[in-house]
N, C-alpha and C positions, 0 to 999 in steps of 0.2 A: 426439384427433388432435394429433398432434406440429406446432409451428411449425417452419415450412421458413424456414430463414435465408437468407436475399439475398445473394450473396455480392458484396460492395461495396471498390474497394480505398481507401477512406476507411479504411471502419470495419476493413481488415486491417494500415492503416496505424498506426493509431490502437492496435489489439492489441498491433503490434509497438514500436512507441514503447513501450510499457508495461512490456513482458515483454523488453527490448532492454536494459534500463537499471538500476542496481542505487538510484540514487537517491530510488524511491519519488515517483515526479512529483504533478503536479497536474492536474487537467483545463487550467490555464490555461497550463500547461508542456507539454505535450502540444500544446494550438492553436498558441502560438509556435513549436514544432520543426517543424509540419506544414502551416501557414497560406501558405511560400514554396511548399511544391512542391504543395498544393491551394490554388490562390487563393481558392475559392468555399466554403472550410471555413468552416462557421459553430462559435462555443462552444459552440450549443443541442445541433448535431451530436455534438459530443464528449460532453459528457455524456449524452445519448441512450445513447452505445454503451458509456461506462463502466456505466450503469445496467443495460443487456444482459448485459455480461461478467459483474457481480458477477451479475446474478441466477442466468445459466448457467454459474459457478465457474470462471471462467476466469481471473478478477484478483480480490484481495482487497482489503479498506478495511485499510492501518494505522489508520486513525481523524482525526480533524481536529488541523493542525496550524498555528499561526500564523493561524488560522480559515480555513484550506483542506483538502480530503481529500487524504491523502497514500495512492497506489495502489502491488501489488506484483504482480507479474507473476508468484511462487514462492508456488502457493498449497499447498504440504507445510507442515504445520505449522512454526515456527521463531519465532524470539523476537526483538521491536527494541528499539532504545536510540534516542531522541528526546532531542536537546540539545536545554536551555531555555533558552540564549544562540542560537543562529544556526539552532536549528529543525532541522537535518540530521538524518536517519532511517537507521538502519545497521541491517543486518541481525546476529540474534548466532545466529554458528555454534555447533552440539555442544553447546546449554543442551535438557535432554531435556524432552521435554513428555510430564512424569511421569503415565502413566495410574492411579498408586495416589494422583497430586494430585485428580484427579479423583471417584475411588473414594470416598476421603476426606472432602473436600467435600461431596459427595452424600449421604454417612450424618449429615454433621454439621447441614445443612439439608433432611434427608428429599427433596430433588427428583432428578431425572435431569439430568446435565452431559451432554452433546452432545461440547462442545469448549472451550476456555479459550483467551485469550490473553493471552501475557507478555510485560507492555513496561517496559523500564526507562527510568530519567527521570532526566535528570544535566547535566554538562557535557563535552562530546566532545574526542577529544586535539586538536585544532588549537585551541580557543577557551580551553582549561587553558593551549596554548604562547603564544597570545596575550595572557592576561593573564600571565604570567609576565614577558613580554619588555617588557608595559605598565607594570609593577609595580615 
């Protein structure tokens, strides 16, 4: 028997906050944007419904970042770049997520890949123009 979702404007709040924004927020980014126009939002609330969306694919985890989970709202496959000066999360457009990567993978460790993800890890253009301009 299928769960019947409640249809609540928190938690469509809460969706859109997510899926609105290209920044990859936080749950505790999400309560701040949302806490003025629902005064009685709690942070348990929010991650309740972050927990709902990931389970029914509707947001995905970029993974933890600055030790917060960083959410995306574009769950098509597609690849990030994570600065490790100021933690910002970018989406990279047109990097293919090569199914012969996968293929590949899977004969060289005999198991079934599902899916992969590609995240590169560096220093983003504003934090390169600021140590240039510091330097």
């Amino acid at each position: 028997m299928e769960k019947r979702q409640n249809y609540s404007r928190k938690r469509e709040a809460i969706l859109s906050a997510i899926c609105s924004t290209d920044i990859h927020p936080t749950a505790d980014w999400i309560y701040q944007k949302l806490k003025p126009i629902y005064p009685d939002l709690s942070l348990g609330t929010v991650y309740r419904n972050i927990a709902r969306f990931k389970e029914d694919g509707l947001i995905i985890s970029v993974g933890v970042v600055e030790g917060q989970e960083r959410l995306d709202g574009t769950t098509a496959p597609h690849a990030h770049f994570i600065c490790s000066k100021c933690g910002c999360v970018l989406d990279v457009e047109d990097v293919e997520q090569d199914a012969q990567l996968d293929f590949d993978v899977s004969k060289r460790i005999r198991c079934q890949i599902d899916s992969h993800d590609l995240v590169f890890h560096g220093i983003c253009e504003e934090c390169l123009n600021a140590q240039k301009n510091a330097g």
